[in-house]
Every structure is written in C-alpha cells, then in structure tokens.
C-alpha positions as CSV (number, residue, x, y, z in Angstrom):
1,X,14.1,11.4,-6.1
2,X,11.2,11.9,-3.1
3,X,9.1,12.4,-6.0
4,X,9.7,9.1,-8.1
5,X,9.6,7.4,-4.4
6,X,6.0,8.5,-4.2
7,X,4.6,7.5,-7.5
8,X,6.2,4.4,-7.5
9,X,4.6,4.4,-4.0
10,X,1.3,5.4,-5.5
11,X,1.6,2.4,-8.6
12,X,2.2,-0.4,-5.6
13,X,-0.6,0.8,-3.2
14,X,-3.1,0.4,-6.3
15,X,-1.8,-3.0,-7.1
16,X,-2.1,-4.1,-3.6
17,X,-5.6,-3.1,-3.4
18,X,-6.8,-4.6,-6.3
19,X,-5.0,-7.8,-5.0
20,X,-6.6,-7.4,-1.3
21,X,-9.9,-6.6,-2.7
22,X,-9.9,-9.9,-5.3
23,X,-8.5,-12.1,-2.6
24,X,-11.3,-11.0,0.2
25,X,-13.7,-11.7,-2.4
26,X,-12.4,-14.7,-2.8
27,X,-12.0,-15.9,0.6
28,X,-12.6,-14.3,3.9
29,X,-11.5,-11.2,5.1
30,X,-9.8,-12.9,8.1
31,X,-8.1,-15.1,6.1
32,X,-3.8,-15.3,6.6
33,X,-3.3,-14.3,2.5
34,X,-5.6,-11.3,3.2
35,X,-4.2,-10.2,6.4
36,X,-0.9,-10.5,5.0
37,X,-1.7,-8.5,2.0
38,X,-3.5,-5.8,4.1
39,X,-0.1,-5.4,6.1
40,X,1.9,-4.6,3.1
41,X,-0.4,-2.6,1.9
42,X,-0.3,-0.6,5.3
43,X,3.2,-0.4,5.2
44,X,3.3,0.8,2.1
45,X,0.7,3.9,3.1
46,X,2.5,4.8,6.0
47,X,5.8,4.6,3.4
48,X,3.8,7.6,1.5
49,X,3.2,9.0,3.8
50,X,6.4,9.5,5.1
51,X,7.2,10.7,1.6
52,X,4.8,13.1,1.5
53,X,6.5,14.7,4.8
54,X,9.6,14.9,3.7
55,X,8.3,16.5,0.5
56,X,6.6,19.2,2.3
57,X,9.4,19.7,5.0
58,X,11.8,20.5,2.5
C-alpha cells in the first residue's frame, strides 16, 4: 500500500514539474499560477517523503 502511495507520488511530482516548468516559461516565476503550482508540488515532495519514512521505519 506505502509502496503504490509512493509511485503514484512519484507519477504526480513529474507532472507537476513539467507543468511548473512550462508555466514559468511562460510567464514569470513570481507569478500566482506558478507559485500555486510550486506549493502543490512541495506538498507533494514532503508527501514522499513521508512515504519514504514510513517505508524505511517498518
């Protein structure tokens, strides 16, 4: 269950990468889409990581 947790972790932090990275190219990196985007995609990390601690605590 952790496990399937982390990779479908891993598939979202990709997608919003690519999506932070085409939307800062497109407009600033201080804009409110980017910023927003940037926040899921840190809560999502620190999500992993979590994960990833649980995995290795067990």
């Amino acid at each position: 269950m952790i496990l399937r947790e982390a990779l479908d972790l891993s598939k979202s932090i990709a997608n919003y990468r690519l999506d932070m990275y085409e939307l800062a190219r497109n407009k600033s990196f201080s804009d409110p889409d980017v910023i927003k985007v940037s926040q899921q995609l840190d809560s999502k990390i620190l999500a992993i990581q979590k994960s990833i601690h649980e995995l290795r605590s067990s």
